[in-house]
N, C-alpha and C positions, 0 to 999 in steps of 0.2 A: 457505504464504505468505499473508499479508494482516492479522495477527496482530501487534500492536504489543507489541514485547520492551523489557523496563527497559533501557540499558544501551544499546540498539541505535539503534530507532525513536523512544524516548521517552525523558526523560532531563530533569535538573534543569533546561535548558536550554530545554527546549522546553513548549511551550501544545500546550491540547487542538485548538486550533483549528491548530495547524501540523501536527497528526499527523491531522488531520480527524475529530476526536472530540470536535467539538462540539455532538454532535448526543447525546453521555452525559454531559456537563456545563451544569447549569445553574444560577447562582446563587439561593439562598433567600432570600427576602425578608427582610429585615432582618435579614440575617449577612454576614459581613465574608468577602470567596471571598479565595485566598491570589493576591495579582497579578490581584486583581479587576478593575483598569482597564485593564489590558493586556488579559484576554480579551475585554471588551466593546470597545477600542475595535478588538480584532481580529475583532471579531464583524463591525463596520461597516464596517471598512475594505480588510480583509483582511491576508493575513500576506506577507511577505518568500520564503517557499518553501513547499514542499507536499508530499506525504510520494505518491508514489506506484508502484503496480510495472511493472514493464519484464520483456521476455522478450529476450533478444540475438540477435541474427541469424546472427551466425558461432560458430564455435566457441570456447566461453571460460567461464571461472565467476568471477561478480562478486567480491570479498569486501570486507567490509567496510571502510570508509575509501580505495576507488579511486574517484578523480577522475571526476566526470559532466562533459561538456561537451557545446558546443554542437555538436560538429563538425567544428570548424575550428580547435580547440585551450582555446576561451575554457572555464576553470570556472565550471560551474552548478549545479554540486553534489555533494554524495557519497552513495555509496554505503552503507548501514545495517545492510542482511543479503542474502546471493544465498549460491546453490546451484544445481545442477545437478539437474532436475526429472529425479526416476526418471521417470515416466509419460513426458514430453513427450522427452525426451534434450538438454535441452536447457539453456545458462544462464539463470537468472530472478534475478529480487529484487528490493530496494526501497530506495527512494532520495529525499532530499530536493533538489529543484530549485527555480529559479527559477519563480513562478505561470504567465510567459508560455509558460513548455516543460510544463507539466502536464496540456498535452489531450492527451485519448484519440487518439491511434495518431503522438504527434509522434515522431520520429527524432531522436535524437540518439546520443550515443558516451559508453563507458565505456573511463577507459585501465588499457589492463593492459599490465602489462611494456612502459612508453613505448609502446603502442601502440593507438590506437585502435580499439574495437571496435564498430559499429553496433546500437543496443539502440532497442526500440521500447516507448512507453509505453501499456500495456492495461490500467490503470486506478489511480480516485483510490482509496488505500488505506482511508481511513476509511468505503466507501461499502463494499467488501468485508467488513470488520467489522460492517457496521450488518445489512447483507444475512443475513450467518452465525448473527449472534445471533437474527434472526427466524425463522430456517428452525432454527436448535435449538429455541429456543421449542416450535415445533409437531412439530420431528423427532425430536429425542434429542440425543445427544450426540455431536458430528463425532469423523472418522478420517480427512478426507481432503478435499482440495481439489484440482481438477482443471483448466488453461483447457486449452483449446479454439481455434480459431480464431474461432469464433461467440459459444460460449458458455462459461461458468463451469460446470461439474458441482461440486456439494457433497454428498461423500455422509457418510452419517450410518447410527447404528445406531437404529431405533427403538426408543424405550421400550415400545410395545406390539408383545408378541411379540418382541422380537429380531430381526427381518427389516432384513436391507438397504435402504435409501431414497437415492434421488439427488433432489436439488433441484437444477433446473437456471433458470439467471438469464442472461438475453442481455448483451451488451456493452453496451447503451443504461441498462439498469440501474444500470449502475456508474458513468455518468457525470453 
């Protein structure tokens, strides 16, 4: 999870800044960026929703395109990609919602089969991405992503020697 997919997360629809990857886009001086004015004035002002992951509280597996809400029934967004984390046992995934439900550890509800299921949000997706490409940089190449209650584990295979590495990043990281 935290891996923005064509198709899913990202899509002719969507800015880098709505998928939080505006920290890998940046316009070149005197080139023309495709929906140039739209990224910057979402640069300043910010976007409409926010791309981030949740882990669920009950029993249930997200799938793609089921209803985010606040709660109380109001749509705030949908769902992009979820599964059912071997490691953890549990549902996760990722979802675009409204800016104001996008902090770290808000509650809110995904509906499956008309019913509401209590999912809690552990982080902005684009900060996971930023994180992973730094810790490849210096690790290798990932195999695996891991949360935690505390924290993130990212393990990776190192390019020197072959040995196993965990990169571990706290929940304040991500936010």
């Amino acid at each position: 999870m935290g891996f923005c997919l064509y198709g899913h997360e990202i899509d002719d629809t969507t800015s880098p800044i709505d998928a939080g990857l505006g920290w890998i886009t940046k316009p070149a001086e005197g080139k023309n960026l495709i929906d140039g004015e739209l990224y910057i004035r979402q640069r300043a002002e910010g976007t409409e929703r926010k791309l981030v992951g949740f882990e669920l509280q009950e029993r249930g597996i997200p799938r793609q395109d089921y209803v985010l809400t606040d709660g109380q029934g109001n749509a705030i967004g949908r769902v992009t990609s979820g599964c059912m984390s071997p490691c953890r046992k549990i549902g996760v995934g990722m979802g675009y919602v409204k800016p104001e439900f996008a902090k770290l550890g808000t509650t809110i509800a995904v509906q499956i089969r008309n019913k509401e299921l209590i999912i809690i949000i552990q982080c902005a997706v684009g900060h996971v991405v930023k994180l992973i490409r730094i810790a490849q940089a210096f690790v290798g190449v990932s195999y695996g992503f891991v949360f935690s209650k505390q924290q993130y584990i990212f393990q990776c295979f190192s390019v020197f020697g072959n040995r196993k590495v965990a990169v571990v990043f706290t929940k304040e990281q991500f936010t």
